[in-house]
TORSE-758586 format. One record per atom (N, C-alpha, C): x, y negated, z negated; residue number from 1; residue in one letter; atom name; chain. Coordinates in nm, 2 decimals, m for minus. Example, Ala and Ser with C-alpha at 12.3 -4.5 7.8 and 13.67 -1.06 7.14 Angstrom:
REM residues 2
     east    north       up     i   aa   at   ch
     1.32     0.57    m0.78     1    A    N    A
     1.23     0.45    m0.78     1    A   CA    A
     1.32     0.33    m0.78     1    A    C    A
     1.28     0.22    m0.71     2    S    N    A
     1.37     0.11    m0.71     2    S   CA    A
     1.29     0.00    m0.79     2    S    C    A
REM end
This chain:
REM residues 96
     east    north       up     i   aa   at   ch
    12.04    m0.76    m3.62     1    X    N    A
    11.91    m0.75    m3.68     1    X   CA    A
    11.86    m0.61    m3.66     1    X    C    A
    11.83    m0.52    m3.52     2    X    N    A
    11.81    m0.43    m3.52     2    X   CA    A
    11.90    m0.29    m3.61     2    X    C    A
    12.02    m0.29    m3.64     3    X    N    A
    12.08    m0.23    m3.76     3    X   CA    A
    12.08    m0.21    m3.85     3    X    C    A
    12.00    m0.32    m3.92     4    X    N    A
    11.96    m0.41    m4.01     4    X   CA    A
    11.87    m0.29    m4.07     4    X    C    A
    11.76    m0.33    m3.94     5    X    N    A
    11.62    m0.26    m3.98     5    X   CA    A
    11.62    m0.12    m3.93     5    X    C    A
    11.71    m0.05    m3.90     6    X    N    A
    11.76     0.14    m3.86     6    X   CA    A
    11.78     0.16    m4.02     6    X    C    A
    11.82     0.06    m4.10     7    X    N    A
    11.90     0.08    m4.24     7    X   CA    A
    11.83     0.10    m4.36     7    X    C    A
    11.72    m0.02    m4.32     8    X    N    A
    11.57     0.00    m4.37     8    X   CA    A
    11.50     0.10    m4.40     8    X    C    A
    11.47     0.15    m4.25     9    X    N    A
    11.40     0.23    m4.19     9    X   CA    A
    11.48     0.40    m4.27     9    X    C    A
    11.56     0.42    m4.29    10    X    N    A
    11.66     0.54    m4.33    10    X   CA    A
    11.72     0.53    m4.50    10    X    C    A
    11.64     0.41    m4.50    11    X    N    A
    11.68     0.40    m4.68    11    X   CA    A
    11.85     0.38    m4.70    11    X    C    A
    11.95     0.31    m4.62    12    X    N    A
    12.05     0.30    m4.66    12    X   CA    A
    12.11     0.41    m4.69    12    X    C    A
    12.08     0.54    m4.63    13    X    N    A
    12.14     0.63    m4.65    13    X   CA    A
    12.21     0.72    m4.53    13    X    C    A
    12.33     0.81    m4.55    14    X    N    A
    12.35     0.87    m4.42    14    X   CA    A
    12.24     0.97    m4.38    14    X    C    A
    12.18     0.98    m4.30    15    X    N    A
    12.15     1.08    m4.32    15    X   CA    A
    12.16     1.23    m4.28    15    X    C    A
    12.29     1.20    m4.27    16    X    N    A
    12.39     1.39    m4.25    16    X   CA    A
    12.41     1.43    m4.38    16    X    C    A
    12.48     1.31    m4.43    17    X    N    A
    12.53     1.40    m4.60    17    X   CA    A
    12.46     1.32    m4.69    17    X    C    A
    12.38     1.19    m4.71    18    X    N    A
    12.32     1.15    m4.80    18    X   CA    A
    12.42     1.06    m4.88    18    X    C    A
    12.49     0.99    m4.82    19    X    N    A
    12.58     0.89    m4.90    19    X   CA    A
    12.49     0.74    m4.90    19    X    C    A
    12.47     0.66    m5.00    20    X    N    A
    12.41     0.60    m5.02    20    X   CA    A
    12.49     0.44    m4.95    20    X    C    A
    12.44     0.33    m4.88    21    X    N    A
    12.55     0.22    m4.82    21    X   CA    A
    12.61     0.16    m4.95    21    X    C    A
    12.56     0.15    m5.07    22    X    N    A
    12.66     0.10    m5.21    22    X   CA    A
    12.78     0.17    m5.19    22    X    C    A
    12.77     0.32    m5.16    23    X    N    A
    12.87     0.41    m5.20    23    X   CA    A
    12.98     0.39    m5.10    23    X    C    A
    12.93     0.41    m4.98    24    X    N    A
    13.03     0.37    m4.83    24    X   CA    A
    13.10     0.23    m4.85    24    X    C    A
    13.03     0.15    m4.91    25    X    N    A
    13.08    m0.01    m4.90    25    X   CA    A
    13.20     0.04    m5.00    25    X    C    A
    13.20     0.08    m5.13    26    X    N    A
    13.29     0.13    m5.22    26    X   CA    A
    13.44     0.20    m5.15    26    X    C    A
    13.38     0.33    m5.12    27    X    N    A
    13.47     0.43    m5.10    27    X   CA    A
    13.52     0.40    m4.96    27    X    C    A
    13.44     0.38    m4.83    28    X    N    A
    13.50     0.36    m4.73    28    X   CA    A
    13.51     0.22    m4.68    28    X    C    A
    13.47     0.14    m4.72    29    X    N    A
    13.50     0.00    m4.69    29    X   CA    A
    13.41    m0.06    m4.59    29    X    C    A
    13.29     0.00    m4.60    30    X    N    A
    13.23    m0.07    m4.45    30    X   CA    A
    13.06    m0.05    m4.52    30    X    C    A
    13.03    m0.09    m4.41    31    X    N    A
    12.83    m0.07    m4.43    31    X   CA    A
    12.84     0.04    m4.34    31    X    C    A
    12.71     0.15    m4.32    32    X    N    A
    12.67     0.26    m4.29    32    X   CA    A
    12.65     0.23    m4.16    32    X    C    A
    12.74     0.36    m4.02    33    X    N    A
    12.71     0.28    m3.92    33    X   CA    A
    12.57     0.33    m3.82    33    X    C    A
    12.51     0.24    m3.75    34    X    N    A
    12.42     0.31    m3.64    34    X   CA    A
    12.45     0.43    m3.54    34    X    C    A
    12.44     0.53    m3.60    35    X    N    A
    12.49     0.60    m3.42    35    X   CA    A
    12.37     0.64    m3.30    35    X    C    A
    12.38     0.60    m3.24    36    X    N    A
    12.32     0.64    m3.15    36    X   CA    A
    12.31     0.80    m3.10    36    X    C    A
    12.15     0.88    m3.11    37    X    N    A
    12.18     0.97    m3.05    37    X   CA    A
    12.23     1.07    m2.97    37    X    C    A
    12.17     0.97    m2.84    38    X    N    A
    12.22     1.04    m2.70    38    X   CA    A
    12.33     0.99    m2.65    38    X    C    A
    12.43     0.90    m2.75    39    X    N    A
    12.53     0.86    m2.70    39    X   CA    A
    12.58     0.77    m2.59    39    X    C    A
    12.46     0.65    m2.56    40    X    N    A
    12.43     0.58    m2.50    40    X   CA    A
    12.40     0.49    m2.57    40    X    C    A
    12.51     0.37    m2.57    41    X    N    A
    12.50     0.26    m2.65    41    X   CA    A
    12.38     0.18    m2.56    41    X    C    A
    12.35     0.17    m2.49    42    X    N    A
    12.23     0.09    m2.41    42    X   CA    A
    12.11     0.13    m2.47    42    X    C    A
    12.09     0.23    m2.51    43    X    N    A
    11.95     0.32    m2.54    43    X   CA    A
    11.90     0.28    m2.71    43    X    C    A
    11.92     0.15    m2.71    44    X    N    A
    11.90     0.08    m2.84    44    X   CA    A
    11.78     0.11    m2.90    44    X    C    A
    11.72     0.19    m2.96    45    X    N    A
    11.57     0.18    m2.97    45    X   CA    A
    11.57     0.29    m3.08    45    X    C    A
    11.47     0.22    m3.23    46    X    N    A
    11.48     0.35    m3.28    46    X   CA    A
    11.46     0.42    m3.30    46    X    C    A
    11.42     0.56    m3.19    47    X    N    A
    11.39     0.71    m3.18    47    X   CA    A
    11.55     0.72    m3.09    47    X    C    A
    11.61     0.66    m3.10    48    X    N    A
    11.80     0.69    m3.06    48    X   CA    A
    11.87     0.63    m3.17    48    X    C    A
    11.85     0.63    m3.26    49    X    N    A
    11.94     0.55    m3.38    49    X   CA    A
    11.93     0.60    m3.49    49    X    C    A
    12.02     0.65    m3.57    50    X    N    A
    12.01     0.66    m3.72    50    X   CA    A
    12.13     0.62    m3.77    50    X    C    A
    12.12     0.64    m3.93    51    X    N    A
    12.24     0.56    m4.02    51    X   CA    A
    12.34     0.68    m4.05    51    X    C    A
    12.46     0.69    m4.04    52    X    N    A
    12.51     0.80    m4.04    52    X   CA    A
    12.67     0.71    m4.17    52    X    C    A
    12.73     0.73    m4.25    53    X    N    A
    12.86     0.72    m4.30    53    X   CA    A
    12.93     0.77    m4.16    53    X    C    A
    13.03     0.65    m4.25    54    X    N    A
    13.16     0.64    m4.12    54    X   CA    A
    13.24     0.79    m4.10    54    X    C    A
    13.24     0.85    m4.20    55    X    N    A
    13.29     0.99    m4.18    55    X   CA    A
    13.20     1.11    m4.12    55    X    C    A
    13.05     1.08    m4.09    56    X    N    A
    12.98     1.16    m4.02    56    X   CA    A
    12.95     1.15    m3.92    56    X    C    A
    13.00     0.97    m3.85    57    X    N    A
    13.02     0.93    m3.71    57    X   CA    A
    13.07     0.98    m3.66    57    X    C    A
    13.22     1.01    m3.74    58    X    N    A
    13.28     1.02    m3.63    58    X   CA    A
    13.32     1.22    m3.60    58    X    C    A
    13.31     1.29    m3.70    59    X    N    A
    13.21     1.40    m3.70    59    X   CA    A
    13.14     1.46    m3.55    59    X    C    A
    13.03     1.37    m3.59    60    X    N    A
    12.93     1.37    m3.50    60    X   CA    A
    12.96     1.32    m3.32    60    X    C    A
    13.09     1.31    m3.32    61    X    N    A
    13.16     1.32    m3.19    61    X   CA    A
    13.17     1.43    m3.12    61    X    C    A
    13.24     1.50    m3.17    62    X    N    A
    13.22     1.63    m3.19    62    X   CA    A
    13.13     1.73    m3.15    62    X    C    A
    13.11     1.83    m3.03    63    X    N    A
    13.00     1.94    m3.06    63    X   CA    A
    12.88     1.81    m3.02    63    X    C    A
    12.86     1.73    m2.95    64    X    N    A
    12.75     1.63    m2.89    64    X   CA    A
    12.61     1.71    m2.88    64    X    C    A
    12.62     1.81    m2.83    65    X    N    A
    12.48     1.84    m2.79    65    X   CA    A
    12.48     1.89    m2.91    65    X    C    A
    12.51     1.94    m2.97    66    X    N    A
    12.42     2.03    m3.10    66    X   CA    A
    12.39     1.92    m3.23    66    X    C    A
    12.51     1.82    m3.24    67    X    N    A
    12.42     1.66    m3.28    67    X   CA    A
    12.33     1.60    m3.26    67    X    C    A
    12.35     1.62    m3.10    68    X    N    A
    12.21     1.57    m3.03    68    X   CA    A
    12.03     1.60    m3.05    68    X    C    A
    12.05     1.75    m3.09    69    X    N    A
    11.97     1.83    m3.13    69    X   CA    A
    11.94     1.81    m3.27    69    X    C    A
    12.02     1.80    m3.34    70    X    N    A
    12.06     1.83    m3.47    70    X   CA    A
    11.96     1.65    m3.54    70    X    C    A
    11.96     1.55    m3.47    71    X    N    A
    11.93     1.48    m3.54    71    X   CA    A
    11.82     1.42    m3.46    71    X    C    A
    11.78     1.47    m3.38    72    X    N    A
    11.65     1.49    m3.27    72    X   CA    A
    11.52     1.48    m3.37    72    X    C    A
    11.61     1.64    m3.45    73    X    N    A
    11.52     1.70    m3.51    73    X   CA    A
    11.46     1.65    m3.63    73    X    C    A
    11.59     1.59    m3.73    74    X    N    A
    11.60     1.53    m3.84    74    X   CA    A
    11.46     1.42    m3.83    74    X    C    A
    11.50     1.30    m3.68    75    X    N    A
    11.40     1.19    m3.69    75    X   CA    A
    11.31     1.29    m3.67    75    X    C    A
    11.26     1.35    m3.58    76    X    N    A
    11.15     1.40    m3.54    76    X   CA    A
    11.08     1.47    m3.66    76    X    C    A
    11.11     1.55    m3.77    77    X    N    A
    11.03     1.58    m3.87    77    X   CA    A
    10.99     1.50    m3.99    77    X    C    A
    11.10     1.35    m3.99    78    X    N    A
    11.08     1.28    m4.10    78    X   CA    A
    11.03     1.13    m4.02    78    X    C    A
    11.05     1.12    m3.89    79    X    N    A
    10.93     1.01    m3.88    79    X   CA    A
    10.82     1.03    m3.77    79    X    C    A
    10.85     1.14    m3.73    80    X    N    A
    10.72     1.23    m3.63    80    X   CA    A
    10.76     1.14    m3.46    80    X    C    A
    10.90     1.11    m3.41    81    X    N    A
    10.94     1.10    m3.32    81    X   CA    A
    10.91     1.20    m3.23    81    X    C    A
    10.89     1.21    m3.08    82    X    N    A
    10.89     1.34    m3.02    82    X   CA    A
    10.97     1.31    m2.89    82    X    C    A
    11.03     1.44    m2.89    83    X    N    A
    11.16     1.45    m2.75    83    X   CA    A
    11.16     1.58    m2.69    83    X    C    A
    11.18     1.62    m2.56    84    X    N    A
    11.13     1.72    m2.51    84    X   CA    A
    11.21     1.79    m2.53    84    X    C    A
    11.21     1.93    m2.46    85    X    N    A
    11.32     2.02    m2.47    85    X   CA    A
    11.45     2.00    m2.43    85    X    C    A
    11.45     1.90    m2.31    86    X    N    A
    11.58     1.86    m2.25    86    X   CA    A
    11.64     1.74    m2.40    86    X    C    A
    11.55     1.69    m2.45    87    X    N    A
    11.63     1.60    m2.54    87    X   CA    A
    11.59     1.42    m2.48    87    X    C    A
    11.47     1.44    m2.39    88    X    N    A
    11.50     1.30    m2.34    88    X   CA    A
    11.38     1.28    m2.45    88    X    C    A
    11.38     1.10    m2.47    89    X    N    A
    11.27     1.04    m2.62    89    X   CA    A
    11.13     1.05    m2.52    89    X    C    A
    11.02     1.06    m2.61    90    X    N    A
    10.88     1.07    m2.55    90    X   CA    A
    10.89     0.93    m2.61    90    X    C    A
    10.82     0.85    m2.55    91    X    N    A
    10.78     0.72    m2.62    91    X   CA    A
    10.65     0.70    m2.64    91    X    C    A
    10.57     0.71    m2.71    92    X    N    A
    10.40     0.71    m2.68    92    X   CA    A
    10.36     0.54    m2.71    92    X    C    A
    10.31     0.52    m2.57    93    X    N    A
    10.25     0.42    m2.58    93    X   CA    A
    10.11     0.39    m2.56    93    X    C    A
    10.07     0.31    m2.65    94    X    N    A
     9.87     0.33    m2.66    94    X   CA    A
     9.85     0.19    m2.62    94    X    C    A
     9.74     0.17    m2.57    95    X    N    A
     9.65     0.06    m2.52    95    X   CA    A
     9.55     0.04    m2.56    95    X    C    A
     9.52    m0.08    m2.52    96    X    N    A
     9.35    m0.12    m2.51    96    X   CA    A
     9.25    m0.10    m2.46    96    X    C    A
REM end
């Protein structure tokens, strides 16, 4: 369920190269996968998650920290996420 709604949340699209999940289901045989940011599968939460094509996953292996950075950024200017300089998630939580 939570992949579900990363997929939602990202329009079914990668968003490294903008492959659409119709197109991946087509050409690569699969649905668009979740990668987790900081490379911690535990860190399930979506300001660590986006939809990336199977060919940008695995890419994005690669050169870690500058991915890490790289799509920090991405959530952070398209859904107003915030992460510090080190890269760890701010979580802002509000009360009553």
């Amino acid at each position: 369920r939570f992949k579900e709604l990363i997929r939602i949340r990202d329009g079914f699209v990668c968003l490294k190269c903008g492959m659409r999940e119709e197109d991946s289901l087509i050409l690569l045989k699969c649905k668009l996968n979740i990668h987790h940011i900081d490379y911690i599968k535990k860190n399930t939460f979506k300001e660590n998650c986006c939809c990336l094509c199977r060919r940008c996953n695995i890419e994005s292996n690669y050169n870690r920290q500058h991915w890490t950075k790289f799509f920090q950024s991405l959530l952070s200017e398209r859904y107003g996420y915030k992460y510090s300089e080190k890269g760890d998630i701010i979580i802002e939580v509000t009360g009553t």
